[in-house]
N, C-alpha and C positions, 0 to 999 in steps of 0.2 A: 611379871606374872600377874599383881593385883592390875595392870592394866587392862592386859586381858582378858581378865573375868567380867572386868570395871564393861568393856565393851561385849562381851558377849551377852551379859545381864540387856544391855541396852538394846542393842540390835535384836535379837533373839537368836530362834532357828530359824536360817536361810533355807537349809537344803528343801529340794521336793520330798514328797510323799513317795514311796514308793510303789510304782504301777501293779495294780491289780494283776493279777495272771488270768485272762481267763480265756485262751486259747486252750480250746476242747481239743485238739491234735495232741498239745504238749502233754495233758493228763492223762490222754487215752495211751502213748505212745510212753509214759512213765508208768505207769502203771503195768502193763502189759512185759515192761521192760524188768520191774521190780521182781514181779510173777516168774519171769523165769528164770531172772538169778536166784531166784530163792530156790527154784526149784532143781538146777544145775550146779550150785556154785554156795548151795547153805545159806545163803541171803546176802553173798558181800562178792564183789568182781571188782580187781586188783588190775588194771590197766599201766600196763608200762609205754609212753607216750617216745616215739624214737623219730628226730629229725633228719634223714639221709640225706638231705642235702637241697631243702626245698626252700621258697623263698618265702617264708614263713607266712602266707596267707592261712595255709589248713592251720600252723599252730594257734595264729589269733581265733578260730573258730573252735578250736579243739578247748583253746582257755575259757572262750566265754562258756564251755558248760560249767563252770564249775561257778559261774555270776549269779547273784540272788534270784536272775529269772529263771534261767533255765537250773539253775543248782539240783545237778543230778548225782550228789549225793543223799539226797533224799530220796533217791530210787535204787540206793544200795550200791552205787558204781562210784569208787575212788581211784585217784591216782598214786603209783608208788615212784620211788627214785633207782630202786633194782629192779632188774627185770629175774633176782634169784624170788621176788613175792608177787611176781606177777602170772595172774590170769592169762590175758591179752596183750598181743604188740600191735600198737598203731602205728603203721609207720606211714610218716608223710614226706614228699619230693622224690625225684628221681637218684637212686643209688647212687653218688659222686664216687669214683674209685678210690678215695681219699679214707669213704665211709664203709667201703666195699666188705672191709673183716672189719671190721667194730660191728655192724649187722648181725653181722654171721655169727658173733662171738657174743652178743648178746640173745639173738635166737637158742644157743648152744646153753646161754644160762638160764633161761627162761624153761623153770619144770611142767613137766607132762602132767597131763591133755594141755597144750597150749593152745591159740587162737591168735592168728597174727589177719589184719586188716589192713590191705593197702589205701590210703587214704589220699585224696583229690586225684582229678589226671594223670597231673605227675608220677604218681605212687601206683597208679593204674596199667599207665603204658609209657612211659619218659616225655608224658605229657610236650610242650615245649621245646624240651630239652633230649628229648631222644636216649638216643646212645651212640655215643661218641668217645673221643680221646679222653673226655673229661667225667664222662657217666655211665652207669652201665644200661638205664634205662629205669624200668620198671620191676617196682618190688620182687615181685617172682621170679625175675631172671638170677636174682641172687638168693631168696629164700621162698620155701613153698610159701603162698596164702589162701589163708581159706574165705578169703571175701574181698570186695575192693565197695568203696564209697566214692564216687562220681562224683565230681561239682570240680570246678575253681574258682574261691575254695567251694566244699560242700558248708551248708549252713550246719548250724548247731542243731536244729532238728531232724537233718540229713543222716547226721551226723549217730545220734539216739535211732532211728530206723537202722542205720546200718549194724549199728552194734545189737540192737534186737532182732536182725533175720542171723546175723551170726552164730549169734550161741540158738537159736531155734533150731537153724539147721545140726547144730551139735546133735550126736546123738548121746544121752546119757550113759553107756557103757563107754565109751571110747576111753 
């Protein structure tokens, strides 16, 4: 242990500095985002994050929101491990039949007004992977959605636009 220190004393700090943020998109599109959870959702939106069977590019895009740049909980949006405290389902990849009622069965536990979000191609139309022996295709063939998010994957700012036309189009009574 006193080695370590013995060398860290020496060397110093390695790491970089960390980069400035000053893309005007990401604060006009955090802000704008904060503004309507507060105003839909009392200032906090509980995203339950669902992988149907995709080959994990959306989830790498989905994780870097939560990295010191884009870090969008600072605009009120966290993620949970139940979908019985969540707001929103993100779900990303084409339904694998495997995934077919684990979906279903977590849509079913996810309390009203929900908001469920098809997420990349895949999760759009079976992207890829269609539907076949092995998949059913796209989100909504197995569960309603109320929005879908484009890209493969979509970017993490993609990613914040989609989830702010979602709850915009929410209407506050539902």
């Amino acid at each position: 242990m006193l080695r370590i220190l013995g060398k860290i004393q020496r060397i110093g700090i390695v790491t970089e500095p960390l980069p400035k943020i000053d893309e005007p998109a990401l604060t006009e599109i955090g802000e704008q985002l904060k503004a309507g959870i507060g105003e839909q959702f009392g200032g906090s939106l509980a995203i339950r994050e669902v992988d149907a069977g995709s080959c994990n590019g959306c989830e790498l895009e989905i994780h870097a929101l939560n990295n010191p740049y884009y870090g969008i909980e600072r605009f009120g949006v966290h993620f949970v491990a139940s979908p019985r405290h969540a707001d929103m389902l993100l779900v990303t990849g084409p339904v694998s039949r495997h995934m077919e009622e684990a979906l279903r069965r977590t849509y079913a536990a996810t309390p009203e007004p929900r908001l469920v979000i098809a997420v990349g191609e895949c999760g759009a139309d079976g992207g890829e992977f269609g539907c076949s022996y092995a998949s059913c295709g796209a989100v909504s063939s197995v569960i309603p959605v109320d929005a879908v998010i484009r890209g493969c994957p979509p970017t993490p700012l993609a990613l914040m636009r989609g989830i702010l036309e979602a709850i915009a189009r929410r209407s506050p009574e539902r």
